[in-house]
Structures are given as structure tokens and as C-alpha cells.
DSSP file (Angstrom, degrees, kcal/mol; ACC not computed):
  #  RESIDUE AA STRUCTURE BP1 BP2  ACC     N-H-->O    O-->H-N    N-H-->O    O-->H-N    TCO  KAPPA ALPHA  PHI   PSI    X-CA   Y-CA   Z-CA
    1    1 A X              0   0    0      0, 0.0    17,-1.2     0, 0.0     2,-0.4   0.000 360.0 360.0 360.0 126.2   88.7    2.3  150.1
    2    2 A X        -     0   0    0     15,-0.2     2,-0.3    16,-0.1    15,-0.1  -0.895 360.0-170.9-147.2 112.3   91.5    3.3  152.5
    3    3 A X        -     0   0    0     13,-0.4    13,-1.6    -2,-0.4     2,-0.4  -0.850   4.0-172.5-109.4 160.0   92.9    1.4  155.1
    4    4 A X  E     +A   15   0A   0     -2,-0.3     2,-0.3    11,-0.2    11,-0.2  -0.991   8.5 176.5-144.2 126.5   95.6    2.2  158.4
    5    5 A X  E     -A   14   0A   0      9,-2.1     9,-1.2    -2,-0.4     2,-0.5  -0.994   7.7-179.9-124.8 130.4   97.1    0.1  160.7
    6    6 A X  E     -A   13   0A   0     -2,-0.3     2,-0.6     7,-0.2     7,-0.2  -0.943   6.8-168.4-128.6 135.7   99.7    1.9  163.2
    7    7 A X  E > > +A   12   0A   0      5,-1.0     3,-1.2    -2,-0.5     5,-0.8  -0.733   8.8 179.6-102.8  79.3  101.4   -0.4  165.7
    8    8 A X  G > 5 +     0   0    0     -2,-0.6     3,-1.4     1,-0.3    -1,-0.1   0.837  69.6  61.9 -89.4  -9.4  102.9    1.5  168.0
    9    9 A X  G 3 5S+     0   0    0      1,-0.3    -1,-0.3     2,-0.1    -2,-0.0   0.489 116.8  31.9 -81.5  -8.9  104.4   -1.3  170.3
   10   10 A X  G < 5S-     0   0    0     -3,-1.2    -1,-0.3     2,-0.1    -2,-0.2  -0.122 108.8-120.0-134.7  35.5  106.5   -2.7  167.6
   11   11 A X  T < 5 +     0   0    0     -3,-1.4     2,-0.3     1,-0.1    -3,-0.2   0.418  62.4 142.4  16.0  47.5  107.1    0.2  165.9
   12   12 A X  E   < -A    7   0A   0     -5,-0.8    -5,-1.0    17,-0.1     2,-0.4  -0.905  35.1-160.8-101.5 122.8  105.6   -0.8  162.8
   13   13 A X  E     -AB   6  27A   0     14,-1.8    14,-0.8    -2,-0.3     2,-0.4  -0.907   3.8-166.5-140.5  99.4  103.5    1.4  160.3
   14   14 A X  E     +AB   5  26A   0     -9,-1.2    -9,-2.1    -2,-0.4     2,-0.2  -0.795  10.1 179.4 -74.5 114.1  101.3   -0.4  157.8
   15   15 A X  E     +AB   4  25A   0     10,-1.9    10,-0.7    -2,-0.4     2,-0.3  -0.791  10.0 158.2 -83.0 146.3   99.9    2.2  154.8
   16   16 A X  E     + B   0  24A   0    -13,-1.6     2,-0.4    -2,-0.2   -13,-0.4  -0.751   7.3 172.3-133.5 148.8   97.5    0.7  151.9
   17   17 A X  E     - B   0  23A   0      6,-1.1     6,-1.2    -2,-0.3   -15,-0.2  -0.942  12.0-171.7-133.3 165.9   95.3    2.9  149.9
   18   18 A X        +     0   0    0    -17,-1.2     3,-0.2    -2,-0.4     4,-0.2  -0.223  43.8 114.2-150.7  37.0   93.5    1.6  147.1
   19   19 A X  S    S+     0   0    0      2,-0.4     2,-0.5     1,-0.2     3,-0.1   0.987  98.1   7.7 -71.0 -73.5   91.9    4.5  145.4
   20   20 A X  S    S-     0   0    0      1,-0.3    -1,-0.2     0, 0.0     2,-0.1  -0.650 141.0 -40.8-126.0  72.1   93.6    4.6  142.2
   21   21 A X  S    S-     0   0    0     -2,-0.5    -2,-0.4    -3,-0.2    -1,-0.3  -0.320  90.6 -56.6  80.1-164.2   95.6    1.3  142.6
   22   22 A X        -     0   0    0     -4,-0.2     2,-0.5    -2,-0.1    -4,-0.2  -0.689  43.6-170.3-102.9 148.0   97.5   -0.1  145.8
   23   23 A X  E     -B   17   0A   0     -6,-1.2    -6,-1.1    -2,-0.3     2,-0.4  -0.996  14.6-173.0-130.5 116.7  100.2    2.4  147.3
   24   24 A X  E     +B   16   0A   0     -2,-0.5     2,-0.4    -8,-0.2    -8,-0.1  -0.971   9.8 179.0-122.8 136.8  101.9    0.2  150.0
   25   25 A X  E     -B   15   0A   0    -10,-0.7   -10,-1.9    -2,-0.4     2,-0.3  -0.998   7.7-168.6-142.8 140.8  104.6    1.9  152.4
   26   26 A X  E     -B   14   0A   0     -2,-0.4     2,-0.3   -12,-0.2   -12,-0.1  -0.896  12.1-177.1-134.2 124.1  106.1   -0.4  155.0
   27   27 A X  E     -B   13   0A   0    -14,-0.8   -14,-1.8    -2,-0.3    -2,-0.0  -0.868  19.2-158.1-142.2 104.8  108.3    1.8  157.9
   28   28 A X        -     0   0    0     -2,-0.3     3,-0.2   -16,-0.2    -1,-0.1   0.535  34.2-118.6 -31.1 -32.5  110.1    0.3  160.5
   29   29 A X  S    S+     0   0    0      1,-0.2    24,-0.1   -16,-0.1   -17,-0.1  -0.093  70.9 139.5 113.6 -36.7  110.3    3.2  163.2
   30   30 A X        +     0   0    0    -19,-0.1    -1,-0.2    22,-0.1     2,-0.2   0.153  24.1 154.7 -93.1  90.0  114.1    2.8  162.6
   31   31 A X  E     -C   53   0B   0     22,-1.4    22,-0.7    -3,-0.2     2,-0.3  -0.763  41.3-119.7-106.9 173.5  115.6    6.9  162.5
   32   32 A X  E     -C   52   0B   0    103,-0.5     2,-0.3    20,-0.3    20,-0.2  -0.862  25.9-153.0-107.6 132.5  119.1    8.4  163.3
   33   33 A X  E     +C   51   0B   0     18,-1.6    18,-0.5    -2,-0.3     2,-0.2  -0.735  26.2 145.7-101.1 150.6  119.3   10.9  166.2
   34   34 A X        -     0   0    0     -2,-0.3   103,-0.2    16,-0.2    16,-0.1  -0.557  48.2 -93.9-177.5 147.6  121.9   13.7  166.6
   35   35 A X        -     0   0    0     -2,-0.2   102,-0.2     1,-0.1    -1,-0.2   0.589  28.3-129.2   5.7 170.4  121.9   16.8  167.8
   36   36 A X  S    S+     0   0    0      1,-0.5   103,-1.9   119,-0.5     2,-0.2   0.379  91.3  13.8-111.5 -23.4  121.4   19.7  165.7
   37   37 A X  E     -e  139   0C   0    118,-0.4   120,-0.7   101,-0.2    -1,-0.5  -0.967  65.3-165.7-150.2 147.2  124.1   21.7  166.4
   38   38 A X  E     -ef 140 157C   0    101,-1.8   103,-1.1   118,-0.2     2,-0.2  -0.903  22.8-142.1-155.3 121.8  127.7   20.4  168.6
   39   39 A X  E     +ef 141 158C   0    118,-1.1   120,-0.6    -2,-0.3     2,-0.3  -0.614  26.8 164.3 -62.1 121.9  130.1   23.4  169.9
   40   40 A X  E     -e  142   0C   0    101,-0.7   103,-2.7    -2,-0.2     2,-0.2  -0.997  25.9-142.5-150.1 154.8  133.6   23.4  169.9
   41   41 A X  E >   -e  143   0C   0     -2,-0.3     3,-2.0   101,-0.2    76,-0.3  -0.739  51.6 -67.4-103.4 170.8  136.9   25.6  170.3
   42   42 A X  T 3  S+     0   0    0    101,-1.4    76,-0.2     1,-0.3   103,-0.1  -0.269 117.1  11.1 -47.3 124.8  140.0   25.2  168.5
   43   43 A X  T 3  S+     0   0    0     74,-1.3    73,-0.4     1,-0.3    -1,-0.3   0.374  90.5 123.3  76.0  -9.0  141.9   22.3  169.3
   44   44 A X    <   -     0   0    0     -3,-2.0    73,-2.2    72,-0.1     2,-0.3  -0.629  62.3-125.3 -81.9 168.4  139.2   20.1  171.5
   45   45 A X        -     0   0    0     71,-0.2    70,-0.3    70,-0.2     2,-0.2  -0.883  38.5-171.2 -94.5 141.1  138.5   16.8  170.2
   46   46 A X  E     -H  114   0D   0     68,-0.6    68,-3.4    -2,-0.3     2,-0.3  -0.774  19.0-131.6-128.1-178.8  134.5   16.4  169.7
   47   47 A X  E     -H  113   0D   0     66,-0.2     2,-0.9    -2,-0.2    66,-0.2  -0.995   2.1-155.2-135.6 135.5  131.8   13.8  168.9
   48   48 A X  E     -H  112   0D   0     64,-2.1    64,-2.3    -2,-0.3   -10,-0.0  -0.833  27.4-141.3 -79.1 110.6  129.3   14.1  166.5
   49   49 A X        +     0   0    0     -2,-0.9     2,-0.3    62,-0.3    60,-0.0  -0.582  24.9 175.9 -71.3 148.0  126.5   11.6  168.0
   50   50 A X        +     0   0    0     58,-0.1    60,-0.9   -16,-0.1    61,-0.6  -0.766  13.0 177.6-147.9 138.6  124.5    9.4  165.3
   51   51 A X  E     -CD  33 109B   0    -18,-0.5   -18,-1.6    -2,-0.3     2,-0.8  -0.944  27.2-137.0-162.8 110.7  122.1    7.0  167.5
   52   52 A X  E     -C   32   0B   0     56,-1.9     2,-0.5    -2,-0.2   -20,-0.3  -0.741  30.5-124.1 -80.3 120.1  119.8    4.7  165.5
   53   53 A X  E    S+C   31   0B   0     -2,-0.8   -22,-1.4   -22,-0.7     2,-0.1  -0.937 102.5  30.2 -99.7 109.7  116.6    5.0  167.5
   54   54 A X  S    S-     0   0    0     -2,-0.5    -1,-0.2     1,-0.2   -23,-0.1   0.553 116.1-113.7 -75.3 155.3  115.6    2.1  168.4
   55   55 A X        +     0   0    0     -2,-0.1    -1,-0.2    52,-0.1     2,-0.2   0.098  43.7 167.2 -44.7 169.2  119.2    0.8  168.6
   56   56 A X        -     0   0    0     49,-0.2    51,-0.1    50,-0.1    -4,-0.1  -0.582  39.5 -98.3 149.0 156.4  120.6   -1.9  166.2
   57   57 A X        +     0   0    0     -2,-0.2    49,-0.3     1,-0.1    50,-0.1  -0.373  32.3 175.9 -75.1 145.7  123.9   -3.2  165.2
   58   58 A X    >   +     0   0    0     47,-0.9     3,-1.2    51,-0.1    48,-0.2  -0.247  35.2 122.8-115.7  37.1  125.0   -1.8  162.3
   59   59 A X  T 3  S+     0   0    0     46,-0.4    24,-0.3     1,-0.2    47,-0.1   0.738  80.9  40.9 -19.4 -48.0  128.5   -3.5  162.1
   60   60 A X  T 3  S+     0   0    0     22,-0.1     2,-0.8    45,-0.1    22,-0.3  -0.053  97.4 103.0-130.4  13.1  128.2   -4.9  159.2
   61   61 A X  S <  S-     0   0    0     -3,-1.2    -3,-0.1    20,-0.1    19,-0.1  -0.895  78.9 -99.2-101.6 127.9  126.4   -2.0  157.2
   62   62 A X        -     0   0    0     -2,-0.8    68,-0.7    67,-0.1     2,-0.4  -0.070  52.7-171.4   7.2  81.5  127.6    0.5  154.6
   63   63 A X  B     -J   80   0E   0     17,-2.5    17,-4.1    66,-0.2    66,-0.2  -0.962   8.1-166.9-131.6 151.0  128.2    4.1  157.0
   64   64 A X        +     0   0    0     -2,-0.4    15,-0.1    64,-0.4    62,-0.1  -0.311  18.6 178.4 -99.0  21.9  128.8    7.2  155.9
   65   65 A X        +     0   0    0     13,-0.3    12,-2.3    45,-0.1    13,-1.1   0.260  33.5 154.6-113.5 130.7  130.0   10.5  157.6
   66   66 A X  B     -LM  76 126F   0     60,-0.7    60,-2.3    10,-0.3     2,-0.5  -0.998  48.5-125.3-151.6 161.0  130.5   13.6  155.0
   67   67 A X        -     0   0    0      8,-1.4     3,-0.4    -2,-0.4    58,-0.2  -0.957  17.5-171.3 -69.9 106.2  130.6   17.1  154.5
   68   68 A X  S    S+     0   0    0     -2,-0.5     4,-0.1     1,-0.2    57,-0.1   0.586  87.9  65.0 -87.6  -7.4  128.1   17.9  151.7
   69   69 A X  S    S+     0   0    0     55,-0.3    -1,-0.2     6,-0.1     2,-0.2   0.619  89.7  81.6 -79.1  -8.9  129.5   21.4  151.7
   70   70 A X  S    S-     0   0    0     -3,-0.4     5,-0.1     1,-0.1     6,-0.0  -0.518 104.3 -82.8 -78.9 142.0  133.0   20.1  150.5
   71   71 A X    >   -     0   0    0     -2,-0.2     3,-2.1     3,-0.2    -1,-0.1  -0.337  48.2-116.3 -63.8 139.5  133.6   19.5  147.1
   72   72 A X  G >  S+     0   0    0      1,-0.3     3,-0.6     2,-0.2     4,-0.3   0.398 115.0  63.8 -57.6  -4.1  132.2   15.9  146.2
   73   73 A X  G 3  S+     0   0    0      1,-0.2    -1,-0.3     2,-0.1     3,-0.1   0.742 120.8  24.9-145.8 -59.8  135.3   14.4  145.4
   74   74 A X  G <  S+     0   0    0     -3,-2.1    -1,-0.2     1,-0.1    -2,-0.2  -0.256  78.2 114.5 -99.2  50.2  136.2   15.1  149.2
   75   75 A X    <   +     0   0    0     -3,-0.6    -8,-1.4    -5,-0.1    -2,-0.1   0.840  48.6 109.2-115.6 -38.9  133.3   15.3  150.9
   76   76 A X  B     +L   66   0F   0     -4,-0.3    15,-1.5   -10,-0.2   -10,-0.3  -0.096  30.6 169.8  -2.9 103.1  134.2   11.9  152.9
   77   77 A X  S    S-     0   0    0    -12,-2.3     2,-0.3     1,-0.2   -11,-0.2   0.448  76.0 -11.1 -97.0 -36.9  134.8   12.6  156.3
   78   78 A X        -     0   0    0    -13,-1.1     2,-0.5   -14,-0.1   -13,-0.3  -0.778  59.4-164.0-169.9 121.7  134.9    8.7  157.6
   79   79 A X        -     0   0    0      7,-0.3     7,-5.7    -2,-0.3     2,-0.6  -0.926   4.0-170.8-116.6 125.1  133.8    5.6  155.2
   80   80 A X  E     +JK  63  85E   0    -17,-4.1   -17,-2.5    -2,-0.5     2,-0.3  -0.923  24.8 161.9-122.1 127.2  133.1    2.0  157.5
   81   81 A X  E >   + K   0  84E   0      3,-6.5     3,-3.0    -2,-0.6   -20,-0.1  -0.997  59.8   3.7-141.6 139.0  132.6   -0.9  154.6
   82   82 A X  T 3  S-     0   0    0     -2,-0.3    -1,-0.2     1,-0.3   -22,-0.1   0.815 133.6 -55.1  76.8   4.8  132.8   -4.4  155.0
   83   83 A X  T 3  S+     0   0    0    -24,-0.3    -1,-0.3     1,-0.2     2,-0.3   0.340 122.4  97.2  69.9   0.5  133.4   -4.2  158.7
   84   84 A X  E <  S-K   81   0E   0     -3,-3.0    -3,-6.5   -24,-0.0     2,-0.6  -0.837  86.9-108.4-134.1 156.5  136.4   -1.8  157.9
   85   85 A X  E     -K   80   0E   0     -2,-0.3     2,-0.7    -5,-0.2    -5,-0.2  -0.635  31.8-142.5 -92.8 147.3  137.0    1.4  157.8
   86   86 A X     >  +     0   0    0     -7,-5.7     4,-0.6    -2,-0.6     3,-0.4  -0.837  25.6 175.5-109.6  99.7  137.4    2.4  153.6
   87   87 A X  T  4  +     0   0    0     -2,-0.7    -1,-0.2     1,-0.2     3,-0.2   0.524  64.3  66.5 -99.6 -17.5  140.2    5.0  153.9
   88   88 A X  T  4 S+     0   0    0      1,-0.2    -1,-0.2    -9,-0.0    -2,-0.1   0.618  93.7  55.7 -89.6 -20.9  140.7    5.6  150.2
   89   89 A X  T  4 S+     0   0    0     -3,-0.4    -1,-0.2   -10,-0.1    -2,-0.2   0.945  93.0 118.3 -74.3 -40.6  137.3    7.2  149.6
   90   90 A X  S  < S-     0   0    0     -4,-0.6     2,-0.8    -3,-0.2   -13,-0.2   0.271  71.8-119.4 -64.1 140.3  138.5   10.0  152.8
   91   91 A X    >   -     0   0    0    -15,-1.5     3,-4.3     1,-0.2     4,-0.3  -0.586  34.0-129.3 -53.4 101.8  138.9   13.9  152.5
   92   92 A X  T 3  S+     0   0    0     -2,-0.8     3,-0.2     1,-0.3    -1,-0.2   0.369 101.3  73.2 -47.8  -8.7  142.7   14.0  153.5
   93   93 A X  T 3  S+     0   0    0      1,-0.1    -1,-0.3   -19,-0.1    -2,-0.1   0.368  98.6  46.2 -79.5   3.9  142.0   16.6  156.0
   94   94 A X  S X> S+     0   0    0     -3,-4.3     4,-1.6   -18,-0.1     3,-0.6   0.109  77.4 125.5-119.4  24.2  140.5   14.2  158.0
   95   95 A X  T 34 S+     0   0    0     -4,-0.3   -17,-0.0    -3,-0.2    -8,-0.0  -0.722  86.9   2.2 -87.6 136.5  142.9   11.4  158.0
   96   96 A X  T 34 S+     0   0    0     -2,-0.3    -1,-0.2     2,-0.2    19,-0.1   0.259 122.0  76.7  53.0  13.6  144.0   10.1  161.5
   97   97 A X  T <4 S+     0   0    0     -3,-0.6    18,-1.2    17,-0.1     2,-0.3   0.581  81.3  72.4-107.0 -35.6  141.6   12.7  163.0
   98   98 A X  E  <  +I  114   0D   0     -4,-1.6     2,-0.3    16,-0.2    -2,-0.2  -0.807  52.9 165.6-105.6 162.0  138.1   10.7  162.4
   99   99 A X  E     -I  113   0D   0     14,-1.4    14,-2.2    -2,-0.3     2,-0.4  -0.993  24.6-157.3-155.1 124.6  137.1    7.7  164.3
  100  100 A X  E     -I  112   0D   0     -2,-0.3     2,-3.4    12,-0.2     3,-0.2  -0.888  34.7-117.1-104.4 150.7  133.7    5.8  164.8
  101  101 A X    >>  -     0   0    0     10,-0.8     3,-2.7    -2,-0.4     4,-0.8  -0.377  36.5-177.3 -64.0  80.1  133.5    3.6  168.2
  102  102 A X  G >4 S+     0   0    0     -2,-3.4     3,-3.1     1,-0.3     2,-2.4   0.738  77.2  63.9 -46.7 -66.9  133.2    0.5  166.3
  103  103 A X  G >4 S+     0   0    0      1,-0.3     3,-0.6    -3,-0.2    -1,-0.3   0.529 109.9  45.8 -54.2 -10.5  132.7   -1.6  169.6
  104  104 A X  G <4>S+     0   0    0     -3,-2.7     5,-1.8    -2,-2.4    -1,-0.3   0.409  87.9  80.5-108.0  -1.2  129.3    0.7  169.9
  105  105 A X  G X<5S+     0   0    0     -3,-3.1     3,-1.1    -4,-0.8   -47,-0.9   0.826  86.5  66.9 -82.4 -16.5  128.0    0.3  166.1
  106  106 A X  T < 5S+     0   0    0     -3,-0.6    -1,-0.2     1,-0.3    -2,-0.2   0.883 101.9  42.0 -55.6 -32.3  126.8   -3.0  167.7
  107  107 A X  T 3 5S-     0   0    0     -3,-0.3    -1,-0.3    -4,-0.3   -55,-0.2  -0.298 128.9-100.8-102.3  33.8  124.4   -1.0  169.8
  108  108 A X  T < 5S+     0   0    0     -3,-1.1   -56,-1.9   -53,-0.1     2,-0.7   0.823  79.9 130.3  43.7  43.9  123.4    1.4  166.6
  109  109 A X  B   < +D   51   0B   0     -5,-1.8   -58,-0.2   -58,-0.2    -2,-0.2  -0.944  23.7 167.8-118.3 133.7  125.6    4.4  167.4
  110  110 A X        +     0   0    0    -60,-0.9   -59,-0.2    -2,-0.7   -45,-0.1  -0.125  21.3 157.7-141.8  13.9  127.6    5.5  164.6
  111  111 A X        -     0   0    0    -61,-0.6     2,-1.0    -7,-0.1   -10,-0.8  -0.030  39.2-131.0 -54.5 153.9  128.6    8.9  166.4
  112  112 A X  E     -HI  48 100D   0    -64,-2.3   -64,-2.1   -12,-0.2   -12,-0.2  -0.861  10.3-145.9-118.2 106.6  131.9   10.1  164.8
  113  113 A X  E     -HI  47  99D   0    -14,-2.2   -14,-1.4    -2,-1.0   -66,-0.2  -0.552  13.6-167.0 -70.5 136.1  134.9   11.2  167.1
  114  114 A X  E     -HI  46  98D   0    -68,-3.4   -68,-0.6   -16,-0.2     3,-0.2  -0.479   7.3-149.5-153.0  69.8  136.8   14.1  165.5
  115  115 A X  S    S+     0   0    0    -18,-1.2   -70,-0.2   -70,-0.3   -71,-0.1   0.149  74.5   2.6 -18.9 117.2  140.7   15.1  167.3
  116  116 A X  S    S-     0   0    0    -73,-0.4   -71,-0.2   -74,-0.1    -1,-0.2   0.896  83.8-148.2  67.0  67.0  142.2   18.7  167.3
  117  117 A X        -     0   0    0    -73,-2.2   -74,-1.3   -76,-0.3     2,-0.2  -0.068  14.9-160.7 -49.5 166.6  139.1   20.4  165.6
  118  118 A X    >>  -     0   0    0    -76,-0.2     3,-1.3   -75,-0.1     4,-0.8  -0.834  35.0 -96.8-157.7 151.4  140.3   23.5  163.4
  119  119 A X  T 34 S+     0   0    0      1,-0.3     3,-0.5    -2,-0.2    23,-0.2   0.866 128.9  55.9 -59.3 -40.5  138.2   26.8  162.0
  120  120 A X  T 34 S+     0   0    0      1,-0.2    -1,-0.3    -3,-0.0    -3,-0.0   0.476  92.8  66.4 -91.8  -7.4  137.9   24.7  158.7
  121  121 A X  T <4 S+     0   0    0     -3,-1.3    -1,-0.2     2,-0.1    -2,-0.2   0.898  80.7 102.6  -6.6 -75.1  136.2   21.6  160.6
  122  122 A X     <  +     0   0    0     -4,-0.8     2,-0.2    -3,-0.5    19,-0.2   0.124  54.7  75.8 -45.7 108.9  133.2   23.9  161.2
  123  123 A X  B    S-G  140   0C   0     17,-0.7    17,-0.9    15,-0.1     2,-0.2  -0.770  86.8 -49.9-170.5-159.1  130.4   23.2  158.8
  124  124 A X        -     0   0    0     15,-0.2     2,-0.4    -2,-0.2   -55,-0.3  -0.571  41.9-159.5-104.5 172.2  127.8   20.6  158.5
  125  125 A X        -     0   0    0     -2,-0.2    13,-1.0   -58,-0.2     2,-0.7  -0.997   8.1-150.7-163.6 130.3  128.3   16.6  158.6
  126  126 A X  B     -MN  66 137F   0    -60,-2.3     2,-0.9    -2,-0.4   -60,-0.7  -0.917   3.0-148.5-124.2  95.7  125.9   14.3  157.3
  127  127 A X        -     0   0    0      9,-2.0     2,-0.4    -2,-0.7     9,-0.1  -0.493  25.7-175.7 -59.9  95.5  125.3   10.3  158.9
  128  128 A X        -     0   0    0     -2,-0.9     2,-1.4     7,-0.2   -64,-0.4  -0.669  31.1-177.3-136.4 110.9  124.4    8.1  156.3
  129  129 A X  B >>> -O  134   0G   0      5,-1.2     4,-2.5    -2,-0.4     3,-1.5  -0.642  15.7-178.0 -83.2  75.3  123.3    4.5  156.3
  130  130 A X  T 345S+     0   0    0     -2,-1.4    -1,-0.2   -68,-0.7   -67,-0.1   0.937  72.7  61.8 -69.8 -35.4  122.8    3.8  152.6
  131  131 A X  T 345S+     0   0    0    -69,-0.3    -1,-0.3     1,-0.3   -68,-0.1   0.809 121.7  28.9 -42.7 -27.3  121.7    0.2  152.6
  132  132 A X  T <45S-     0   0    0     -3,-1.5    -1,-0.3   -70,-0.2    -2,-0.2   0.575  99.9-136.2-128.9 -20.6  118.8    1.4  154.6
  133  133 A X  T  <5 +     0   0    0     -4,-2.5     2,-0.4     1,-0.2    -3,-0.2   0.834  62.9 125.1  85.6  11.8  118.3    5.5  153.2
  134  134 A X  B   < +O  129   0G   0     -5,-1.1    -5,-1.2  -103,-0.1    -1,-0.2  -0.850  34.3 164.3-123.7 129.2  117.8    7.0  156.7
  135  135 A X        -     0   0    0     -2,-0.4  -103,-0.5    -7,-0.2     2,-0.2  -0.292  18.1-161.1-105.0-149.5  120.5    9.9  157.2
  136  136 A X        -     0   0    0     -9,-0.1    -9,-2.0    -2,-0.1     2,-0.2  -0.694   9.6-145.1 176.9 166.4  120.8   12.9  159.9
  137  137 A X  B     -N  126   0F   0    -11,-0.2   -11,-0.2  -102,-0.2     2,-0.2  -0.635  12.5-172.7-130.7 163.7  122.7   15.8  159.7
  138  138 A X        -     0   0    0    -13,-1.0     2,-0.6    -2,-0.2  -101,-0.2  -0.507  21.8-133.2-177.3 105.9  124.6   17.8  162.9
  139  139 A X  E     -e   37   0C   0   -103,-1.9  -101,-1.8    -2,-0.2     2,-0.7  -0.451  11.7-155.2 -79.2 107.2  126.2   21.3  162.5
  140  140 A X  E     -eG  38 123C   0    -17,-0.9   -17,-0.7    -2,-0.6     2,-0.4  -0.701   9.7-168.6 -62.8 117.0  129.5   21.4  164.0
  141  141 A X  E     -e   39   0C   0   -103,-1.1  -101,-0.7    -2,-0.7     2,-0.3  -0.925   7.0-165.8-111.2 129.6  130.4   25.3  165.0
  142  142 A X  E     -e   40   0C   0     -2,-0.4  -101,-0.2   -23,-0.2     2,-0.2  -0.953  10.0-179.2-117.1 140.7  134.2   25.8  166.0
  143  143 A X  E     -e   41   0C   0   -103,-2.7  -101,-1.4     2,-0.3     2,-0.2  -0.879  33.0 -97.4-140.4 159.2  135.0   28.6  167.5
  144  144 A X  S    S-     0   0    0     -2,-0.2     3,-0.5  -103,-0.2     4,-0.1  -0.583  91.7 -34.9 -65.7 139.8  138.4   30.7  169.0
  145  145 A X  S    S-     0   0    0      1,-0.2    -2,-0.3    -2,-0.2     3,-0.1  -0.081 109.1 -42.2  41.5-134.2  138.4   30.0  172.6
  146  146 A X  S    S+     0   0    0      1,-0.1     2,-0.4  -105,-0.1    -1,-0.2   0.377 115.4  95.3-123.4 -12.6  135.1   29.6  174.8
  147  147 A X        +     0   0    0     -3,-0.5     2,-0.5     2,-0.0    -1,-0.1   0.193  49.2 111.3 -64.4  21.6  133.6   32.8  172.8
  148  148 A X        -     0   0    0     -2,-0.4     2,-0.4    -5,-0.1    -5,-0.1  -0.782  45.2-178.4 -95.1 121.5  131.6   30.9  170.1
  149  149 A X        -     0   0    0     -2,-0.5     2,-0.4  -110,-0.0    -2,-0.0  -0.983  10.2-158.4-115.7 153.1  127.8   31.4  170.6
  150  150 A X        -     0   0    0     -2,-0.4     2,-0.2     6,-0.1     3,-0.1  -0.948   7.9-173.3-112.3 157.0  125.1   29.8  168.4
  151  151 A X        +     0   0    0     -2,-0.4     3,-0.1     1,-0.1    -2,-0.0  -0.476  57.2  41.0-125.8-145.3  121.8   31.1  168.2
  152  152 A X  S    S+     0   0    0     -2,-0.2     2,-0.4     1,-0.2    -1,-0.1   0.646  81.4 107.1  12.1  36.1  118.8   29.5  166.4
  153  153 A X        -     0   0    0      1,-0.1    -1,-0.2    -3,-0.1     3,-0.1  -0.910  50.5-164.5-121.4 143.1  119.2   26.3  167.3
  154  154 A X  S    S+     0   0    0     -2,-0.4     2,-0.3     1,-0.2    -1,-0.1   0.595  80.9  32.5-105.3  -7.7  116.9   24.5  169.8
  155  155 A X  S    S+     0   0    0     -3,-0.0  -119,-0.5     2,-0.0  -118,-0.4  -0.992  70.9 133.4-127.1 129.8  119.0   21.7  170.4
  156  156 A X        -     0   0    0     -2,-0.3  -118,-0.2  -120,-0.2    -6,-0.1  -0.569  41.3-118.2-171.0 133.4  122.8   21.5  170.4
  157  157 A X  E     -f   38   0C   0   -120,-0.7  -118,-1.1    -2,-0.2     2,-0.4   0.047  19.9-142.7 -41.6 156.8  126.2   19.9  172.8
  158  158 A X  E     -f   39   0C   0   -120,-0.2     2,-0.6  -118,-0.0  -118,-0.1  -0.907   0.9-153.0-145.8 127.1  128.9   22.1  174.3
  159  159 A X              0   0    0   -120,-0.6  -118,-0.1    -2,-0.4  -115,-0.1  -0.933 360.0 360.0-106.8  94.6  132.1   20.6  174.2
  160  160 A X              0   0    0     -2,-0.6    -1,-0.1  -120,-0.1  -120,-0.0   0.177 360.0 360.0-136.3 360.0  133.9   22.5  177.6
């Protein structure tokens, strides 16, 4: 016996199968957007976009910004707990440098502002909601001057 019910107008996604006992998987619709790839030279300030599609406030949730290439220890880039931002967990190369918009986490955007980029900025950056599991990822490339190109990427921001 296998039933599917897909909703799409309330972005709601009912699973049951009932073959070899019940499998139930309950999805909300609820992703994180960014980029794939966001361009910068030395010295601009950029923003990483993280955009919960459809929006919703996460004020009051657990968010994450890290490096996962950074040793864990510093892999922090910007911790918001508690309605505050958790400053003790952060990679000390990002201290007074990362920023989320709070006034915009009401509207689900959890994009991460990041001041005087540097060649050791450039890497990958990881958005993560843990109450809820749903991350995204968005590779910053920094470059000397306006001479940085990326190629294999099919989406990515230019910072000029």
C-alpha cells in the first residue's frame, strides 16, 4: 500500500508508505537560499545572502554562519542565540568584521555582512539553522583588485 499527498499551495508534503511498516516524512517547503558563489576584492565589504524561502522570522532561533574549512575550534564566523549575538563561540578573525541585519531575521534573511574582506576571508561559509536542520552553503572568492574570475559556477554576486 503506498500513499502521496503533495500540496503545493501550502507548501506541504505528506509521505506514508506502509510496505514494511509506516515511514512518515512531514516537509514544510521551508529551504535557505544563497548564492553559490559571491565575488569580492580586497578590502570591499560583502554580503553573503541566506533567505529562508518562504520567509519567516527567525529572531528568536539558534543561527549559525561558519567556515567548515577552518579548524573546528574556529570555525565560527557569527553565532545569534537567545536574540543575541554569542561572541564567545567566534573565530577571532572575524570579530567586529561580521554582522547579521537582525531588523531583517524577522523577514527570514540571515545574510551575513562581512567589512574589509582579506585573501584569507576567501573560502566557503556555511548558514545554519540548527533548531530546524536546513543549512546552505555560499563560496566567497576574494580576489586582488577587479582581476578575480570564477568559472564553474552557474550562479554567483559581484561585489563592484
Amino acid at each position: 500500500m503506498f500513499k502521496e499527498q503533495l500540496n503545493t499551495k501550502s507548501s506541504f508534503f505528506l509521505l506514508i508508505n506502509c510496505l514494511n511498516g509506516c515511514l512518515i516524512v512531514l516537509s514544510t517547503g521551508q529551504s535557505l537560499w544563497s548564492p553559490r558563489a559571491v565575488v569580492a576584492s580586497v578590502g570591499d565589504d560583502v554580503v553573503l545572502p541566506c533567505l529562508f524561502r518562504p520567509p519567516r522570522d527567525v529572531s528568536g532561533q539558534t543561527l549559525e554562519w561558519s567556515r567548515p574549512d577552518l579548524d573546528p575550534k574556529f570555525a565560527f564566523v557569527f553565532v545569534w542565540r537567545s536574540s543575541l549575538e554569542l561572541t564567545v563561540l567566534r573565530n577571532p578573525a572575524f570579530a567586529g568584521r561580521a554582522t547579521l541585519f537582525t531588523d531583517e531575521l524577522k523577514h527570514g534573511n540571515i545574510s551575513l555582512k562581512l567589512t574589509s574582506v582579506g585573501v584569507s576571508d576567501d573560502g566557503t561559509y556555511r548558514c545554519f539553522v540548527p533548531e530546524l536542520g536546513i543549512d546552505s552553503t555560499v563560496r566567497l572568492h576574494v580576489g586582488i583588485g577587479r582581476r578575480l574570475f570564477v568559472l564553474h559556477t552557474q550562479e554567483f554576486v559581484l561585489n563592484m
